[in-house]
C-alpha positions in Angstrom: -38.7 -66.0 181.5 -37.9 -65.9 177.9 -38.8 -62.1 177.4 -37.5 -61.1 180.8 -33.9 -62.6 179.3 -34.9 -60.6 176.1 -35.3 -57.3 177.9 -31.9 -57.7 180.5 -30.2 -58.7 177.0 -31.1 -55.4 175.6 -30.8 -53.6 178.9 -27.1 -54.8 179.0 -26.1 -52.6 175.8 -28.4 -49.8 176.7 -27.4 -49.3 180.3 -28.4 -46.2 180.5 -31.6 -44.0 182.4 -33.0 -42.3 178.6 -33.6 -46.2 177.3 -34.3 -47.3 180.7 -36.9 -44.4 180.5 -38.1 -45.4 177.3 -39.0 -49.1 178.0 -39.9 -48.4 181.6 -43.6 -49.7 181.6 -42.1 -52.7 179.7 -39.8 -53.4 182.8 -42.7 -52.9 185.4 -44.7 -55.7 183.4 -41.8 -58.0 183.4 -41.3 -57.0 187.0 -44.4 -58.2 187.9 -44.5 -61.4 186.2 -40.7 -62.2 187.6 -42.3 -61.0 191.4 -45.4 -63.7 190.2 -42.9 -66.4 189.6 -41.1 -65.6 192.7 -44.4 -66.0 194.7 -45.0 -69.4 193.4 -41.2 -70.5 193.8 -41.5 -69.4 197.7 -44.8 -71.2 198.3 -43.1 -74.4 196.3 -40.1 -73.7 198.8 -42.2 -73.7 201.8 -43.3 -77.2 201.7 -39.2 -78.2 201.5 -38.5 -75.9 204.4 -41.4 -74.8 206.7 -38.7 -71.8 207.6 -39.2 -69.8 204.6 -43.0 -69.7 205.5 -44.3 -66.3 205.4 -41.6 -64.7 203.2 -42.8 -62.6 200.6 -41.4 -61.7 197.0 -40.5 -58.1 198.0 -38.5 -59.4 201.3 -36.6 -61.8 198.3 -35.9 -59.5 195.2 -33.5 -56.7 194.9 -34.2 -53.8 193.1 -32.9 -53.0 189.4 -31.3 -49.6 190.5 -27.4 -49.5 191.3 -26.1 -48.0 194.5 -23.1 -45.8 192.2 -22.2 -43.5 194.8 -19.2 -45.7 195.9 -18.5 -47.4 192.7 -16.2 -47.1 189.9 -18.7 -48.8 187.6 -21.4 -45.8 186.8 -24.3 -48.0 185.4 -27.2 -46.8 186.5 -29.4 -50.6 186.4 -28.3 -54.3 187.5 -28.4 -56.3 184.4 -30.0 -59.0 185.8 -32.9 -60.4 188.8 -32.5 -62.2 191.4 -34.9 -64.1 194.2 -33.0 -65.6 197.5 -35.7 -67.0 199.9 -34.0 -67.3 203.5 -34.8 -67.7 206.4 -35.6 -64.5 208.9 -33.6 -64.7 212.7 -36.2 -66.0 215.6 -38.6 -63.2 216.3 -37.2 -61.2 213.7 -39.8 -61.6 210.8 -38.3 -58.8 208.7 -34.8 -60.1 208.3 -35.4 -63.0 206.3 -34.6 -63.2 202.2 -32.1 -61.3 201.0 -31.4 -59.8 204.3 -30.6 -62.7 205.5 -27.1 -64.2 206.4 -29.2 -67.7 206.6 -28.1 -70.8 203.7 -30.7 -70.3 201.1 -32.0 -71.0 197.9 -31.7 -68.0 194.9 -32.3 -68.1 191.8 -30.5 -65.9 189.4 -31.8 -65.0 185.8 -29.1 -63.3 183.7 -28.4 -64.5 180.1 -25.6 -66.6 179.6 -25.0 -66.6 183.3 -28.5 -68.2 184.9 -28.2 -70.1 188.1 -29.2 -71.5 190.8 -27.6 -71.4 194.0 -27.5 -72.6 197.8 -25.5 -71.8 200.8 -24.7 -68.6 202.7 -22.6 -65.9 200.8 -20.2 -63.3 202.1 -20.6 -64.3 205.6 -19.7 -61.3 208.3 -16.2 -62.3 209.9 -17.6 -63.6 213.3 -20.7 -66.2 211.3 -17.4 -67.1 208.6 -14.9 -68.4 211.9 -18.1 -70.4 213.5 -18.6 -72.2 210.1 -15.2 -73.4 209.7 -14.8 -74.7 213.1 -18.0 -76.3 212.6 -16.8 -77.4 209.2 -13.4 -78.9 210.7 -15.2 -80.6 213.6 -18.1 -82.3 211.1 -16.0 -82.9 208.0 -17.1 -86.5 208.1 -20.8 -85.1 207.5 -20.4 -82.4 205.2 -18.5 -85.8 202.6 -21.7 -87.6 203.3 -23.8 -84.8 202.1 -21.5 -84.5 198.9 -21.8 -88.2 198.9 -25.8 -88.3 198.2 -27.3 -89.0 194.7 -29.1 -86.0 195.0 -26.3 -83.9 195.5 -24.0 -84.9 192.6 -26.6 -85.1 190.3 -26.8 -81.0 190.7 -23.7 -80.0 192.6 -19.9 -80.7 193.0 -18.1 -79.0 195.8 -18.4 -75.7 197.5 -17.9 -72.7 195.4 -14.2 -71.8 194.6 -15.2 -68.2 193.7 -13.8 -66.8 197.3 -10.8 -68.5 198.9 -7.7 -67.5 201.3 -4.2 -68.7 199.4 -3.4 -70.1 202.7 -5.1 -71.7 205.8 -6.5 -69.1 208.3 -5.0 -69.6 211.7 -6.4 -71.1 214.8 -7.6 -74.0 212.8 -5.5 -77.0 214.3 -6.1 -80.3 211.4 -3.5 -82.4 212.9 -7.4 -84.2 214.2 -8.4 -84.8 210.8 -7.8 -88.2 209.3 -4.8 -87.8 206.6 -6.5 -89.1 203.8 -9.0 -86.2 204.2 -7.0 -83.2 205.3 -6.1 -81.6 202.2 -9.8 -81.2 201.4 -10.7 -80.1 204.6 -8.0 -77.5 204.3 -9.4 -76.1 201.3 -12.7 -76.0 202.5 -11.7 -74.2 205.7 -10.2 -71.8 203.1 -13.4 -70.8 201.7 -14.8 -66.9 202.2 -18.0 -67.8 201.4 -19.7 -71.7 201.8 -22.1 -71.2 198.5 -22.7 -74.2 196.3 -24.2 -73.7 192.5 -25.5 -74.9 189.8 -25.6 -73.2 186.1 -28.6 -73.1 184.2 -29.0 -72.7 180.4 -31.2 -70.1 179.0 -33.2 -72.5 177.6 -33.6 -74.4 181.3 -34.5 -70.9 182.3 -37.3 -70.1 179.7 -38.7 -73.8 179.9 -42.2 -74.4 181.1 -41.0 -77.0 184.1 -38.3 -74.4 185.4 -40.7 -73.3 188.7 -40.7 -77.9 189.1 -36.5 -78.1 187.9 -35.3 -75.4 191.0 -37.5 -77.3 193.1 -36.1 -79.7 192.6 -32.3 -79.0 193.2 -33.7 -77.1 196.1 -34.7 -80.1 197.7 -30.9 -81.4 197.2 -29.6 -78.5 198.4 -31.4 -78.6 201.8 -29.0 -80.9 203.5 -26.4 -78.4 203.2 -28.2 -75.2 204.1 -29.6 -77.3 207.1 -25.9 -78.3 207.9 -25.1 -74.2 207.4 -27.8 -73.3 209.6 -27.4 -75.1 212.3 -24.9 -72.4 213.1 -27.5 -69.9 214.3 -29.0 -72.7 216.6 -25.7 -73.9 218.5 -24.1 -70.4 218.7 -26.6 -68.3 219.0 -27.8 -65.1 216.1 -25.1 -63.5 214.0 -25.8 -59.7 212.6 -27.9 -60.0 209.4 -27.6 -58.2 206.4 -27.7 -54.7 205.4 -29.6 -54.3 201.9 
């Protein structure tokens, strides 16, 4: 990974289509050794959670191009790569990865700003009111997943990145014990239900990184199980547009 961190480095001060251009068979090695890696993380994945059988690198990656027909912000490449193994809707083979709006497990190589992360992002508005209900009704569970060695040793809390100021309506925690209600209103405050972990560049470039995301993947399954089970109780949710 070290040279793929090398190249996005250099890419972020020459954002721009005449160096992209220039260094273009560069990026389509580095491409396919990060699509390589990818492979071999999804297989490892696979024997943690059987779901994510049959995914594929290309269902996983994004491309480097930027969508700037909408956007103030006219670079022309993403500065950085990305794998999310999900898992695809019943029956519905091709909306798995980063179609997905499943909990899952992505990896995200950027210097300075390497992670890895679990949980579901961004979740449409109808998925988002199911998990906080689900969320309200289970706190009790969700503390004993955040109470696990595993967990703590990699994780903390759920994301703060996306939060409401306030508690959304409809959500009645006069039946949560007092002693927990504060934290169960800020989780039901959440936007998003993502849980992280940062990586160093180093941690990144190191020969054990395929066994290190491993395993915090296998500490994150509890959660993304927890997450799923949404999709089994209520039934499938719109996945998502890439």
């Amino acid at each position: 990974m070290r040279e793929i961190l090398q190249f996005l480095s250099e890419l972020s001060v020459n954002n721009d289509r005449e160096w992209f251009t220039a260094n273009k068979a560069r990026y389509d090695r580095l491409r396919r050794e990060f699509e390589s890696f990818s492979a071999s993380y999804i297989e490892g994945l696979s024997k943690i959670d059987p779901a994510l059988a049959g995914l594929t690198p290309k269902d996983c990656i994004w491309r480097i191009y930027r969508d700037v027909r909408f956007s103030s912000d006219k670079r022309p490449y993403k500065e950085w790569m990305g794998v999310f193994p999900a898992a695809a809707a019943p029956g519905r083979p091709k909306t798995g990865g980063k179609k997905s709006q499943r909990g899952g497990y992505y990896f995200h190589l950027q210097p300075g700003n390497c992670m890895f992360a679990g949980g579901i992002w961004n979740p449409s508005p109808e998925l988002l009111k199911v998990l906080r209900s689900e969320i309200l009704v289970n706190a009790d569970e969700v503390r004993d997943i955040m109470a696990t060695p595993s967990w703590k040793r990699y994780f903390a809390d759920f994301d703060t990145n996306y939060m409401l100021k306030k508690e959304p309506k409809g959500f009645d925690l006069l039946s949560v014990e007092e002693e927990h209600r504060l934290q169960v209103s800020e989780w039901i405050k959440r936007k998003s239900y993502t849980f992280s972990t940062p990586l160093t560049d180093e941690e990144a470039s190191a020969p054990d990184l395929l066994e290190h995301l491993l395993n915090i993947a296998a500490a994150a399954k509890p959660m993304n199980d927890f997450l799923n089970y949404t999709f089994e109780e209520y039934g499938e949710f719109p996945d998502r547009a890439c």
